[in-house]
C-alpha positions as CSV (number, residue, x, y, z in Angstrom):
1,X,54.7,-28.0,-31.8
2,X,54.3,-30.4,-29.5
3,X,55.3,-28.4,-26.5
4,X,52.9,-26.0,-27.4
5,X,49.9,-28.4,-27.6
6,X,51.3,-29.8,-24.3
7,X,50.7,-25.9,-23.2
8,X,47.3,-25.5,-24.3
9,X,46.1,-29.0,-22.8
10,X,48.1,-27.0,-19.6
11,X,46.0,-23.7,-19.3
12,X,43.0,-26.0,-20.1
13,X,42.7,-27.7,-17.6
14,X,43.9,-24.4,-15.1
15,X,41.0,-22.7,-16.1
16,X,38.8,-25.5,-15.4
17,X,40.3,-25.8,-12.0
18,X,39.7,-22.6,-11.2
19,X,36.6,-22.1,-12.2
20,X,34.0,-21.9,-8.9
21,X,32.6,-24.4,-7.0
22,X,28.9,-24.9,-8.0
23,X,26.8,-22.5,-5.7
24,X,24.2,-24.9,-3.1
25,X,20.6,-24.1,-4.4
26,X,18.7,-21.2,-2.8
27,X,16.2,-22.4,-0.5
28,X,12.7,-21.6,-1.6
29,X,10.9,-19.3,0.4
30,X,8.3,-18.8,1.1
31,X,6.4,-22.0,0.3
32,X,2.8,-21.8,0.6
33,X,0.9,-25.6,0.7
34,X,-2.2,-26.3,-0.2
35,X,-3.4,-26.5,3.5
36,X,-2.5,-23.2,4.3
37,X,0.7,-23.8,6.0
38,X,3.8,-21.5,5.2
39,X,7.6,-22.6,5.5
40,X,10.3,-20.1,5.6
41,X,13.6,-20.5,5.0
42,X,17.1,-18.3,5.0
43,X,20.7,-19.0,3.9
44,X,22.7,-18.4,7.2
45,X,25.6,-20.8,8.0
46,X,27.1,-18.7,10.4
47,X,24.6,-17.1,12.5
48,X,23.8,-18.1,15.7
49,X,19.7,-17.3,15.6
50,X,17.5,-16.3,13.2
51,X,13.7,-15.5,14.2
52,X,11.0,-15.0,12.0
53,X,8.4,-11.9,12.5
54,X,5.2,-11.4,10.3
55,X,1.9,-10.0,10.8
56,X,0.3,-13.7,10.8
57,X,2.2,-13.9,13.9
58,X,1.5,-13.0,17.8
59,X,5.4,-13.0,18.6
60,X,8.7,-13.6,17.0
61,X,9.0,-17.1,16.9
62,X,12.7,-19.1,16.2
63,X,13.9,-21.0,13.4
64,X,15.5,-24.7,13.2
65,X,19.2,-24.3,11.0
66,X,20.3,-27.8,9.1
67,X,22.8,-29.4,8.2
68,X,23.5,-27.1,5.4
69,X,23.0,-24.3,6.7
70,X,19.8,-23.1,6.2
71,X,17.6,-22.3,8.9
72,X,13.5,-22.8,8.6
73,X,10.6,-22.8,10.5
74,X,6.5,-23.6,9.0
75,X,3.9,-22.4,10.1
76,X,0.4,-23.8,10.0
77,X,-3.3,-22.4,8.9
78,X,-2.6,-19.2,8.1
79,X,-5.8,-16.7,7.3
80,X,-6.0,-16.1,3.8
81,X,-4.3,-12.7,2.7
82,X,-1.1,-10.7,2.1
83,X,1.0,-10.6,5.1
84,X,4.7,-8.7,5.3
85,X,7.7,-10.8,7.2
86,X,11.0,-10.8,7.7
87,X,13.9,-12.2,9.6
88,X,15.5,-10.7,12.7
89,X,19.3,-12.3,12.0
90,X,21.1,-12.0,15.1
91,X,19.2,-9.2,16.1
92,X,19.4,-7.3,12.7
93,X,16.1,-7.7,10.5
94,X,16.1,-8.3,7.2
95,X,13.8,-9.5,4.3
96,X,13.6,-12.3,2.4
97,X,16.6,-12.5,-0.2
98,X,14.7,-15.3,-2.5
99,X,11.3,-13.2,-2.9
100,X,11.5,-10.2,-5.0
101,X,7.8,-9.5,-3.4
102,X,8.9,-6.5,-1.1
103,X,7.0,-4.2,1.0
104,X,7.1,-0.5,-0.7
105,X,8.1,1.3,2.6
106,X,11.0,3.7,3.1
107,X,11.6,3.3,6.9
108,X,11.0,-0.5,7.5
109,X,11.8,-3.5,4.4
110,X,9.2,-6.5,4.9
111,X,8.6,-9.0,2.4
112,X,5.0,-10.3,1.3
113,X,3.6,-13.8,1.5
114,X,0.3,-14.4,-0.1
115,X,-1.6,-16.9,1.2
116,X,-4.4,-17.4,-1.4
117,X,-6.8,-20.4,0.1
118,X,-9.3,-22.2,-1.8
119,X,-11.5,-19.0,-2.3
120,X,-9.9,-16.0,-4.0
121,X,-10.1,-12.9,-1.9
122,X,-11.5,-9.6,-3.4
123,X,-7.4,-8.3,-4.0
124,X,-6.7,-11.5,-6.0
125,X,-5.5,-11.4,-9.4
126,X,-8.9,-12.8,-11.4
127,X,-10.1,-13.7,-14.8
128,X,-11.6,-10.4,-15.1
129,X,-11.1,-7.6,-17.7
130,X,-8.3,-5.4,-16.0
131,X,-7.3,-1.8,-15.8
132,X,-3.5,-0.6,-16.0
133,X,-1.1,1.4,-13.6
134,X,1.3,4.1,-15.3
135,X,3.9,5.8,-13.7
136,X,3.7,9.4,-14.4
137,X,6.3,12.7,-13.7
138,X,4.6,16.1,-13.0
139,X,6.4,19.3,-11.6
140,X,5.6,20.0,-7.8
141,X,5.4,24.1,-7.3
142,X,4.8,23.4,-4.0
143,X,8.0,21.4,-3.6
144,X,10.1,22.7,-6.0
145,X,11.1,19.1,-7.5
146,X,9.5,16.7,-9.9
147,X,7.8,14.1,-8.1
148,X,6.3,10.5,-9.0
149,X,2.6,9.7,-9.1
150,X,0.6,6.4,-10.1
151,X,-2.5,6.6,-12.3
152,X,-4.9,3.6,-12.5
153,X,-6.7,3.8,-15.6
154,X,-10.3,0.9,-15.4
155,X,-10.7,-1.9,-18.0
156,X,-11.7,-0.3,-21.3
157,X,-10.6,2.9,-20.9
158,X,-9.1,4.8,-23.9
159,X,-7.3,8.2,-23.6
160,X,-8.9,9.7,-27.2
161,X,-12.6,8.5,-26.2
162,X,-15.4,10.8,-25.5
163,X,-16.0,9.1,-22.3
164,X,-14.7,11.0,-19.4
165,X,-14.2,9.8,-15.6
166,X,-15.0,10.6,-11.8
167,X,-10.9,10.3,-10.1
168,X,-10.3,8.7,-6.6
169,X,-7.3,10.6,-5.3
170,X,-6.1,7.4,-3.1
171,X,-3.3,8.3,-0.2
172,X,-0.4,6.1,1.5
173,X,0.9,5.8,4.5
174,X,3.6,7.9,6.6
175,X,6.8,6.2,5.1
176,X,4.7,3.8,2.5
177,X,5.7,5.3,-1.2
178,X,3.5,6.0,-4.4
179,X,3.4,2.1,-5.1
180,X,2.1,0.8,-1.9
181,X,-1.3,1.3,-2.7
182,X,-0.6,-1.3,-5.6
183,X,2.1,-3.4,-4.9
184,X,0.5,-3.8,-0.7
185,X,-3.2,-2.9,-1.0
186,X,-3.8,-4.4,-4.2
187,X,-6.0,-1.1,-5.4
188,X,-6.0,-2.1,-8.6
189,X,-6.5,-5.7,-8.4
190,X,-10.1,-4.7,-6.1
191,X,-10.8,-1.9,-8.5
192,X,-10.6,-4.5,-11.5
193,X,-12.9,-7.1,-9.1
194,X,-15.2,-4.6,-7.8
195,X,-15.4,-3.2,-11.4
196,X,-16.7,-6.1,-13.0
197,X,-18.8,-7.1,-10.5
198,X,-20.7,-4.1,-11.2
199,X,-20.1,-2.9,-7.6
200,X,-18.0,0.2,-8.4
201,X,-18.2,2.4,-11.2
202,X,-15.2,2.8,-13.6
203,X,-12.9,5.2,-12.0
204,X,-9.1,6.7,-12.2
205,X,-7.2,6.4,-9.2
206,X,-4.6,8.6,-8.5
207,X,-2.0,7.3,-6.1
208,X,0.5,10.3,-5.1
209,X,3.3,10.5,-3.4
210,X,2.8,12.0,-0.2
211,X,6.0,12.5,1.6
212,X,7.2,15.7,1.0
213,X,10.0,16.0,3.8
214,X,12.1,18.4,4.2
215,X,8.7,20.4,3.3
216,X,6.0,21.4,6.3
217,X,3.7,18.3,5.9
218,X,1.0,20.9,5.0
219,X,2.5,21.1,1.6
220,X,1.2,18.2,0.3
221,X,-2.4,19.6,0.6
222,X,-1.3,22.1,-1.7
223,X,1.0,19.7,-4.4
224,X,-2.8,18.0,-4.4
225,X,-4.9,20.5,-4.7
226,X,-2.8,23.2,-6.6
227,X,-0.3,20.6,-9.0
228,X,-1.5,17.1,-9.2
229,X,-5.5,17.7,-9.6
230,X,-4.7,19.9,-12.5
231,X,-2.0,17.6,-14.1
232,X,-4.8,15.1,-14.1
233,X,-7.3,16.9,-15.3
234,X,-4.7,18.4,-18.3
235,X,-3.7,14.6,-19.3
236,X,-6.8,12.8,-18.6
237,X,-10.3,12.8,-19.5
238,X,-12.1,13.2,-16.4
239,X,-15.0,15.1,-15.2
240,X,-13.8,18.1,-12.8
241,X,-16.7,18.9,-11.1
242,X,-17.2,18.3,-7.2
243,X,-19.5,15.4,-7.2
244,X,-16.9,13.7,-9.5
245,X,-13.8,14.0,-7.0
246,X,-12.7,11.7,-4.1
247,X,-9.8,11.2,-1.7
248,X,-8.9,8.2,1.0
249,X,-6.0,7.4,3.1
250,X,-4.2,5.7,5.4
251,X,-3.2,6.6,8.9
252,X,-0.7,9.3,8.2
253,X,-2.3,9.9,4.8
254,X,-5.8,9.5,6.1
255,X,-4.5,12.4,8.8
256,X,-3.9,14.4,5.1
257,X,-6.9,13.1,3.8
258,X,-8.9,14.9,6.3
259,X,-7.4,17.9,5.7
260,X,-6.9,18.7,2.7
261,X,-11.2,17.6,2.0
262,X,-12.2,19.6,5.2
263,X,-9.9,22.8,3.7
264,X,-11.9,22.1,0.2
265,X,-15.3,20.4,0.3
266,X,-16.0,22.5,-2.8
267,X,-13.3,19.5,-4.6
268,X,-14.1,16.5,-2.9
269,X,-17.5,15.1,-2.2
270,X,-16.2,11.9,-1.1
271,X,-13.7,12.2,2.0
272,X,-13.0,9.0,3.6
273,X,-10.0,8.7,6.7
274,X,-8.5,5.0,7.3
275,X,-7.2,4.7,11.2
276,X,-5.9,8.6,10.4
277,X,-2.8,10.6,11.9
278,X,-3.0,12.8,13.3
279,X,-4.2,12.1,16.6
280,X,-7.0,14.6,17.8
281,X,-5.0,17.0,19.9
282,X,-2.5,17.6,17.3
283,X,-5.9,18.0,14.3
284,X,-7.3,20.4,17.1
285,X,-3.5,21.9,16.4
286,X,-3.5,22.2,13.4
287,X,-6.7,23.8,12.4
288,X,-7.0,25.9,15.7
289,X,-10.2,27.1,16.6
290,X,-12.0,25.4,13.5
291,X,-15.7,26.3,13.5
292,X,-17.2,24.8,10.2
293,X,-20.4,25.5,8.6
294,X,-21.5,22.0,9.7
295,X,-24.7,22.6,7.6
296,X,-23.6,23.6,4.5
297,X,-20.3,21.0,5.0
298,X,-23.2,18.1,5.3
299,X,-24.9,19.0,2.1
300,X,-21.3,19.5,0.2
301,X,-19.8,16.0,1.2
302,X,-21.8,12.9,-0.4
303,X,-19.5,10.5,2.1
304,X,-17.6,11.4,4.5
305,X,-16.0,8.2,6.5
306,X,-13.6,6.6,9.2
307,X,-12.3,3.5,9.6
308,X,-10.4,1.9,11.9
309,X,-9.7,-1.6,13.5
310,X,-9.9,-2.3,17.2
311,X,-6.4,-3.4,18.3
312,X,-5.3,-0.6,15.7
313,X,-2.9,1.8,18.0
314,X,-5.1,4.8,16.7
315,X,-8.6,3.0,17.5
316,X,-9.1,5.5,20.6
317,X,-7.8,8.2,18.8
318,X,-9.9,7.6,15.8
319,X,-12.9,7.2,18.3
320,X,-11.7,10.9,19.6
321,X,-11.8,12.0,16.3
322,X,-15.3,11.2,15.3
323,X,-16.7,12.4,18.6
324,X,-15.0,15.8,18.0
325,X,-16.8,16.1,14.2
326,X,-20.1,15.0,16.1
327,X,-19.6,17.5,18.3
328,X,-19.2,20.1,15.4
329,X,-22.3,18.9,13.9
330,X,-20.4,17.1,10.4
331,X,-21.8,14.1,10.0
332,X,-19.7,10.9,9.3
333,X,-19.8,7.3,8.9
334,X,-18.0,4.8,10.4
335,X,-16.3,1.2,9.9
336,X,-15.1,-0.5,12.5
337,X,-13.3,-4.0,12.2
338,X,-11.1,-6.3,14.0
339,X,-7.8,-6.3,13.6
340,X,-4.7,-3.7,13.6
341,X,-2.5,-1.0,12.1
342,X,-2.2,-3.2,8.9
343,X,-2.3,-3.1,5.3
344,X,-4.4,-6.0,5.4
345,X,-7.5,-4.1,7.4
346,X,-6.4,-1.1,4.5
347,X,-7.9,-3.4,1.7
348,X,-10.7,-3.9,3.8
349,X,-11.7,-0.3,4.3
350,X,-11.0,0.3,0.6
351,X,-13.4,-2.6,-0.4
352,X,-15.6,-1.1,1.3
353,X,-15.2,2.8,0.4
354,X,-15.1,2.0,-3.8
355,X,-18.7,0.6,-4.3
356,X,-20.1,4.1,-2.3
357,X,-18.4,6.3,-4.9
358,X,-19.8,8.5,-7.8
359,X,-23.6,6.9,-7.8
């Protein structure tokens, strides 16, 4: 008995033993301070450099490593707003493995920092009645597959009411996804603000997914026109007439948003082009010859828009662009703002676009 107690105290105290050591913390990052100043900070023992890139930044800039291994740099008064970053690791960039806050991109992984000063920003998360986001599954005839869409339905909405909606159809970027609108631009968080502000009307936003490769680009102008415009209208009430339809987007999808309302001004009455792609020789491509109705096309189109930033890398192509529609005789509007290629000029021109819709 006693040689089996003597056995038990033995594989006891093995397990114990090997049992692993306790893990070091993970190092909190990113740490915003009330001042506005941001430390980062990444796990890395064995690298020899790790450099920290971000849209708050002019240039790469080089972090300090520690004693323990973990390498950090802060960085002081940054502008209010949402900002991707990420690490270059000896020359390999990565995001940041202790913030589930990711970029939705498919080519390029970025985390987000949001840097919320003392005053919140219009894409802040408020006291405010809000809306909800659903993921939703329709079949693509144009693509042969099943694709992925995101509805935003507005603060009070209920599916068996009487009341019935206008629809923003809202597009993403070249290799953004379906969810960059929301978890990047915030839609539904400035929807929700501008809502009860009384500076937009109650809307549904439709947030597609645009990328339809190995498809002809051109395709998605007819998964929108011909699959997802009719899924909506079959599973939400919303008005279907002309005046009661809208579509935006961003650079590549601002390039489809173009299209796909100049092919169909009878759908859309509100067409509005953020720093679009493609550049105006390739549109020119595309629709060939194009000799529009300019008159009737002015009368159809309650808002038709660009907007664009002036260190964005299509700023003289979207200049191009507007002089080739005044040239035509289709008349536009324009917003033109500081800044870049970003998603943080993207909530800017949205802001913006919401509050001239369906009034």
């Amino acid at each position: 008995m006693k040689k089996i107690f003597n056995l038990l105290i033995l594989v006891v105290f093995a397990s114990f033993t090997a049992m692993p050591q306790a893990r070091a913390p993970y190092p909190i990052s990113p740490e915003v301070k009330a001042d506005n100043s941001t430390t980062f900070r990444f796990l890395a023992p064995n690298a020899k450099e790790v450099l920290l890139t971000g849209e708050f930044l002019k240039e790469k800039q080089a972090m300090t490593k520690d004693d323990k291994g973990v390498w950090s740099i802060t960085v002081p008064n940054i502008k209010p707003d949402i900002y991707p970053y990420a690490f270059v690791v000896d020359g390999i960039q990565v995001a940041d493995p202790n913030n589930t806050d990711i970029f939705a991109n498919e080519r390029f992984k970025f985390s987000l920092v949001d840097v919320k000063g003392s005053t919140p920003l219009i894409h802040a998360l408020k006291n405010v009645p809000h809306g909800k986001v659903t993921y939703r599954l329709y079949k693509s005839n144009a693509t042969g597959t099943t694709r992925q869409l995101l509805v935003y339905t507005p603060p009070g909405f209920d599916p068996a009411g009487s009341k019935k909606y206008p629809v923003l159809y809202l597009v993403h970027g070249g290799s953004d996804t379906e969810e960059t609108w929301t978890k990047v631009g915030k839609a539904n968080l400035i929807a929700d603000n501008l809502i009860a502000e009384k500076k937009a009307v109650p809307m549904i936003i439709v947030m597609p997914y645009a990328n339809v490769r190995p498809a002809p680009m051109g395709k998605f102008a007819d998964d929108v026109v011909d699959n997802i415009i009719p899924f909506i209208q079959s599973n939400y009430p919303v008005l279907t007439d002309q005046p009661n339809r809208a579509i935006a987007g961003f650079s590549v999808g601002g390039g489809q948003t173009m299209e796909i309302g100049i092919m169909n001004p009878d759908k859309f009455a509100y067409v509005s082009a953020y720093a679009p792609y493609p550049e105006t020789q390739e549109f020119r491509q595309v629709f060939g010859d194009w000799k529009p109705d300019a008159a009737k096309l002015n009368k159809q189109f309650k808002l038709f828009s660009f907007s664009v930033g002036t260190e964005d890398f299509l700023y003289e192509s979207t200049l191009k662009n507007m002089a080739m529609f005044k040239e035509k005789g289709v008349k536009y509007e324009s917003l033109v703002v500081p800044g870049g290629h970003t998603w943080m000029n993207c909530k800017l021109y949205l802001t913006n676009t919401l509050p001239r819709l369906f009034k």
